[in-house]
N, C-alpha and C positions, 0 to 999 in steps of 0.2 A: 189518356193515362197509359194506356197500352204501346204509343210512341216513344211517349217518353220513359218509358222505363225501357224500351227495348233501346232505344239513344244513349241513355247513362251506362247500359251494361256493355255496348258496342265502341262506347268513343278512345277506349283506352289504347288501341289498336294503331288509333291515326298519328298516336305520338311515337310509333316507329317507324311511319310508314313517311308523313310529312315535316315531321317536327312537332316541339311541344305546343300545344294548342293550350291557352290560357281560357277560363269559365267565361268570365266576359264575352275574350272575341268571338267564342260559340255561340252566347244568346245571344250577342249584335246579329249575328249572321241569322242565326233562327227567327231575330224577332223581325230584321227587315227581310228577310225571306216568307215571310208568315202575312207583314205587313197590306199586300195588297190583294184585290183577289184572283187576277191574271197569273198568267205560269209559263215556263217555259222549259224545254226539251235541255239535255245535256249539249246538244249538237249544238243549241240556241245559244248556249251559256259561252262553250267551246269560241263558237263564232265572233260571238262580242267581245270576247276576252281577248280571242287574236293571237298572231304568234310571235313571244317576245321571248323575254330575257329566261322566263322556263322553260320554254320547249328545249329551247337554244343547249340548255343544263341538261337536260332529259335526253338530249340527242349524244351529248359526249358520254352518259352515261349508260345509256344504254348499247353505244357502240360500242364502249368497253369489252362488254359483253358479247357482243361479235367477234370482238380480234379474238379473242380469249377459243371461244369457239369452231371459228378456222383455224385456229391452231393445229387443236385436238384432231377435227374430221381430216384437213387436208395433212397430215402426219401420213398419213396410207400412201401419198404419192411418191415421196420417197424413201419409205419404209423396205422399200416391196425387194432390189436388187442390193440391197446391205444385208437383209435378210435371208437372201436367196446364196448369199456367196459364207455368210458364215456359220449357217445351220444345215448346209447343201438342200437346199427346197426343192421342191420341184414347182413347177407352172400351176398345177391343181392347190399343191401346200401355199402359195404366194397368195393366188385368188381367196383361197378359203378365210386369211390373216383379213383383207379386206370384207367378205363374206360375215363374218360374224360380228364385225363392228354396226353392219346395217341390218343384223339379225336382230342387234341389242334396241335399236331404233324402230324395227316392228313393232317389238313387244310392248314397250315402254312408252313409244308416244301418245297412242289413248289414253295411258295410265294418268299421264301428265297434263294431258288435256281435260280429263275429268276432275284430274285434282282441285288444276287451276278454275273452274266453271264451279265446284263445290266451296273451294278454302280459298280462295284467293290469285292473284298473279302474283305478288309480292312472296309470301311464304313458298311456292313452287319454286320459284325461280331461283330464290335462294339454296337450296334444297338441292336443286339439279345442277348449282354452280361448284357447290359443295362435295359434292359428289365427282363430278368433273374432274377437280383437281386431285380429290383423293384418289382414286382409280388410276388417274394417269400418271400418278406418282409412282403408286405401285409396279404399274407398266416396266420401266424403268430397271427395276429390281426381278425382272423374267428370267426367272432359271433354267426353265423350258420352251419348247414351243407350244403344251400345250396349254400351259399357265399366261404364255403369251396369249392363247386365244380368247382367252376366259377374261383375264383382265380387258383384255379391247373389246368385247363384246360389253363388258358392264360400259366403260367410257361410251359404247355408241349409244345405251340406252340413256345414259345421261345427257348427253350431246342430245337427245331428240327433246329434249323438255328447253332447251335456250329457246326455241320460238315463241315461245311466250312473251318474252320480252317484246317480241314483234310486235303481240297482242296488244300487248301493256300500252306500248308506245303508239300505235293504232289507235286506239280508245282515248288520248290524252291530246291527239291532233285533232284543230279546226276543219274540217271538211274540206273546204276550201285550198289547204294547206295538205293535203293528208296524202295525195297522190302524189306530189314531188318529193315530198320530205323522205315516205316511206320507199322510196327510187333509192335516195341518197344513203339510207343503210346498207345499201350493198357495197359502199366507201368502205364500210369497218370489216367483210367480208374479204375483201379485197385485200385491203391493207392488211388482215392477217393471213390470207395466201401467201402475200410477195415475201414478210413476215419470214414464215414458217421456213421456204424454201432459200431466202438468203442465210438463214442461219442453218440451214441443212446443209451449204456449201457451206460454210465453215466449222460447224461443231464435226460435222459424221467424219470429216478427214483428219482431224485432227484426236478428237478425244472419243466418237464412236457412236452411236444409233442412241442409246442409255441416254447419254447427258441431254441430247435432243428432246425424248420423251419427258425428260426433267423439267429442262426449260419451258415445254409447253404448261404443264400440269402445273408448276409456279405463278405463270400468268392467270391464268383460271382461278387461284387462290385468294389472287390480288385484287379481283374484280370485287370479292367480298367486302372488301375495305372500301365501296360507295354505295352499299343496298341502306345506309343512311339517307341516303340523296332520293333514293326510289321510291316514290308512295306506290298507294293501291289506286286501281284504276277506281276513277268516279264512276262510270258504268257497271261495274261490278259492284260496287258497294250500292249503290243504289237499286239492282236487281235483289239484292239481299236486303232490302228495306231498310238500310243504313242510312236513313234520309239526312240528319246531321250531318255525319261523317262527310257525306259527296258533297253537302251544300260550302261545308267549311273546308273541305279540299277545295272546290270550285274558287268559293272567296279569297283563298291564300295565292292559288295560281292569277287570278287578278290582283291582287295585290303585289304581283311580284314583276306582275307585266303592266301593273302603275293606269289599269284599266278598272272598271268595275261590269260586276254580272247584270244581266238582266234585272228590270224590277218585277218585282213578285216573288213566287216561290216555286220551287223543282218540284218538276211533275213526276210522279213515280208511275212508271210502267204498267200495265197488267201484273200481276205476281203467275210467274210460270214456273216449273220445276229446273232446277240449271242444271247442262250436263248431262244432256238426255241422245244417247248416239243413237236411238230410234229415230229423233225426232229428223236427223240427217232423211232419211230415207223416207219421214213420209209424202203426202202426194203431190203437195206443191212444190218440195225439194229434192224428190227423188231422181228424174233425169238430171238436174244440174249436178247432185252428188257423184253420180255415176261416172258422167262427163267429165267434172273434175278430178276426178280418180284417172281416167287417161292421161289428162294434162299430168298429173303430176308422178306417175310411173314414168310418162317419158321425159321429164324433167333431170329426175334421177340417175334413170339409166341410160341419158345421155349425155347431163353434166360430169361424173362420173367415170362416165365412159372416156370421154375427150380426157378427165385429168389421169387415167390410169393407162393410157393407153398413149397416152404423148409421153411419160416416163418409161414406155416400153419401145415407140417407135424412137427415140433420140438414143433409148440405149444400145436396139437395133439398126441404126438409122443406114440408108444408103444413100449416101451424099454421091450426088450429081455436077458435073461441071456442067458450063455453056453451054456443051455439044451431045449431053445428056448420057454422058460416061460413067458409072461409076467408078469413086476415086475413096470409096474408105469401106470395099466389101469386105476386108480382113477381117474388120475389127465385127460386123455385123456375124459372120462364120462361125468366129469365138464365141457367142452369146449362144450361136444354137450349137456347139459342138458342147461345150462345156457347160451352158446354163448358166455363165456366170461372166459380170465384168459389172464393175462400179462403175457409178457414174464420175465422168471424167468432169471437171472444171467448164468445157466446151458445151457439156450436155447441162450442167446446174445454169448457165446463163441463158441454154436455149427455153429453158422451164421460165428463169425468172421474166423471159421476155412475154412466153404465153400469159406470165401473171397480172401482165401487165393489161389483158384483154376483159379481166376482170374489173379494172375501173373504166373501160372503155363502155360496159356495159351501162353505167349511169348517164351517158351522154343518152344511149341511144334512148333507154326508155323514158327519162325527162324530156327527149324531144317528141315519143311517138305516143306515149300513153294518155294525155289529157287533149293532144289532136285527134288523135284515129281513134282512142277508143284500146281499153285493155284486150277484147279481142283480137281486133287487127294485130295491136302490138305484139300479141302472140303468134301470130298467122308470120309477121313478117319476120321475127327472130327464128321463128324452126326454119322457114325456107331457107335463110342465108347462112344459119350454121347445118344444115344436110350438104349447101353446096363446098364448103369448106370440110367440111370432114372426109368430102370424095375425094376434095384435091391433094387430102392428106397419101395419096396410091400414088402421087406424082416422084419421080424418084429429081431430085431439084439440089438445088443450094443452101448449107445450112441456115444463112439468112432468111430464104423464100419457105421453107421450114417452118421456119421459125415464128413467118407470119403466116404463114396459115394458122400453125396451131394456139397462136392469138386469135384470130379471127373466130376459128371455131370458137373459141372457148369467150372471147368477149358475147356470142352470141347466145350462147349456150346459157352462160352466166345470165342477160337477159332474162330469160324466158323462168329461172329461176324468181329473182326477184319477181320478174311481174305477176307467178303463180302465189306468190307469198301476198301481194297488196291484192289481188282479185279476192283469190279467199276468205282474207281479213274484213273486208268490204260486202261478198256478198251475204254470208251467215251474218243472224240477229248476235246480240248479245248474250241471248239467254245459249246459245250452243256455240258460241265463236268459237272460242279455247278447244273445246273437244272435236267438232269441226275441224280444225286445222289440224291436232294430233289425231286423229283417225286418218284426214288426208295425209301427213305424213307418213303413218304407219304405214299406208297401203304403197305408198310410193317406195319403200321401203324394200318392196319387191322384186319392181326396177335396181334398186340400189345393190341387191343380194346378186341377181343371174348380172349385171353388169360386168364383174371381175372376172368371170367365165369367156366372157365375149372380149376383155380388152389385154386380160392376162395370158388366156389360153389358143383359144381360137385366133386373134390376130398373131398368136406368135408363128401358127402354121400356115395362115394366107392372111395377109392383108388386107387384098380387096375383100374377103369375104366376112371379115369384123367390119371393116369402117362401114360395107354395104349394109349392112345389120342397124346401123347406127340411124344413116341416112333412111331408109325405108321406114322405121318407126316413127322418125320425124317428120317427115312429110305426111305419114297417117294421122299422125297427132294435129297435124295445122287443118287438114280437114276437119277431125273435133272441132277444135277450138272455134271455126266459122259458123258452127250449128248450137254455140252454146247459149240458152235461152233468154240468158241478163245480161246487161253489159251495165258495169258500177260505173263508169265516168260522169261525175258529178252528183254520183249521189250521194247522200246522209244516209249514216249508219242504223239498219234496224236495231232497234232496242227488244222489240218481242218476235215470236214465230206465229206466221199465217199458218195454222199446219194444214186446213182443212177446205 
């Protein structure tokens, strides 16, 4: 009786999450789910069902929500010398504009992480999209600088709750499926870098920095217009003993993928408390938390680093001929006499090219993660983006430039995703969501001293930023070789061993 009254008071939810559910096809579902007495895992259900015509939905819709996303965060890369030329900034005033965007994503990503573990993935996400655009509209309308700071710090806190969506989409893939698919979201990241900065070459010279922050925060609004399309994860609803709910979510996603579930009925988990950021830390998760918390500080403050700091070297840049002459110190003189020079049409294409390192980034790790192992895969992207950030001291061609500062950054990018599917993969259910926003958070920190290092310090020696860079990564791939799990091929915990 107790089921069923907690199922009638719970089902009303699913018809905004997957569509309207009709009485019937509920008790079909309950009754052949109820029907025999074997059972199977969500993973099991996942598996049989396969990956069809929903995921397929689920993938464009959730990438949405990336472009929308890279919008917002990668806005800072060329935010930094419009802003510097028409508020006269200085080096500390530019860093700090970046600073408080990844202040907003300290605070806020636990927040979000808890939300989601307690209410849902569906209601956060929308919540934090919401948010998104209203903030970054605001943005736009900045009277001051210090009203600028304030609005970009709310946008970074909201910007840190879209990893949910990660989550979401995580928990809705086959296992089997879950490590390439979740590689391929780095497509929608991607695609709104290249985005963001082809339309910074043309709105910021023409109409000015405003309408750019506009354009982004529009897009973010418009992501609203498919959280129709979104359900709630079946893992979640099921930790919350929504046993209906997940079963007739499960039956509809076979139904759409023209497959059916398992027979028998969904087996509900231990009942644990959800949301629990103790539970990070106790004894069987406490080194990997730790461990991971390095991986993803130097995620930050080296992805980051490369995108703030290749907007600084191409605005500095000292082009090299053949014979290793400099041939354009004038223009590099200006920048440090005056503190000021826009970016020129030369330097928006040398960006758009780096952007292009960010889809380069999904070859690599669909090639290296389900062969080597998410470790390795980590091991090998910090070494070959440390070696490219060195060569970024070379004084070269703006072509060879050019691809360096691709190469870092496809690398760089990398090691992002792959700290996103490890995460997602190694935390149970019952702490995913919080788990990955407290990982956030802390990474957060990297993200804050980063624009010190790429804003300030590289402006007065070079090798002594990019070496800052390299030496952290290469620390980091030592972590990552000692780290105690490796997910490749495994199925999602549903509860926590804590003890």
């Amino acid at each position: 009786m107790e089921r069923k009254a907690n199922s009638k008071k719970e089902t009303a939810p699913l018809s905004t999450i997957s569509g309207v559910e009709n009485a019937a096809f509920e008790g079909a579902v309950l009754e052949e789910s109820t029907s025999a007495s074997e059972g199977y895992t969500v993973d099991e259900a996942l598996n049989k069902i396969g990956f069809g015509r929903y995921q397929i939905k689920m993938t464009c819709v959730i990438g949405f929500f990336g472009v929308a996303d890279a919008l917002e965060v990668m806005l800072l890369s060329v935010l930094s010398p419009v802003l510097r030329c028409e508020w006269n900034l200085s080096e500390w005033d530019v860093a700090t504009v970046s600073t408080v965007v990844f202040a907003g994503m300290l605070v806020f990503s636990p927040l979000w992480g808890k939300m989601s573990d307690n209410f849902g993935r569906w209601p956060t996400l929308f919540v934090v999209m919401f948010l998104l655009g209203w903030f970054g509209l605001l943005t736009s309308f900045s009277p001051t600088y210090s009203w600028l700071l304030f609005l970009r710090m709310i946008v970074g806190g909201a910007a840190s709750g879209t990893g949910q969506s990660f989550i979401l989409y995580a928990e809705m893939l086959p296992p089997k499926h879950r490590g390439k698919m979740l590689v391929l979201t780095q497509l929608f990241w991607a695609t709104g870098s290249f985005i963001l900065i082809a339309a910074a070459a043309i709105i910021i010279p023409w109409l000015g920095w405003r309408y750019l922050t506009g354009f982004t925060a529009i897009l973010s609004w418009l992501s609203l217009c498919f959280f129709r399309l979104v359900p709630e994860s079946p893992r979640f609803l099921l930790g919350k003993g929504r046993l209906l709910e997940a079963t007739t979510l499960l039956a509809r996603i076979a139904k759409v993928n023209k497959t059916q579930l398992p027979k028998g009925h969904l087996i509900v988990p231990p009942t644990q408390m959800q949301g629990k950021i103790s539970d990070m830390l106790s004894k069987n998760y406490r080194r990997l938390t730790l461990q991971l918390w390095v991986v993803w500080f130097c995620m930050t403050f080296g992805y980051y680093g490369v995108v703030l700091s290749s907007t600084e070297i191409v605005e500095r840049a000292r082009i090299c001929d053949l014979s290793g002459q400099i041939v354009n110190q004038g223009e590099a003189v200006a920048v440090e006499d005056c503190g000021c020079r826009p970016l020129s049409g030369d330097d928006y294409m040398t960006l758009i090219v780096g952007t292009l390192g960010e889809f380069g980034s999904l070859f690599i790790n669909a090639a290296l993660m389900d062969l080597i192992g998410r470790k390795l895969t980590f091991v090998v992207n910090l070494l070959c983006c440390a070696f490219f950030v060195l060569m970024l001291n070379i004084c070269t061609s703006r072509f060879v430039l050019s691809m360096f500062i691709l190469c870092a950054r496809m690398f760089m990018s990398a090691i992002g995703n792959c700290v996103y599917v490890y995460t997602s993969e190694v935390y149970p259910t019952t702490f995913r969501a919080v788990g990955l926003g407290v990982c956030s958070s802390v990474a957060r920190i990297g993200s804050m001293i980063s624009p010190f290092i790429a804003q300030v310090l590289l402006a007065r020696s070079l090798p002594a930023g990019l070496g800052v860079y390299a030496v952290i990564m290469l620390i980091t791939a030592l972590n990552c070789l000692l780290l105690p799990i490796e997910t490749k091929g495994k199925n999602l915990e549903e509860t926590a061993v804590l003890h």
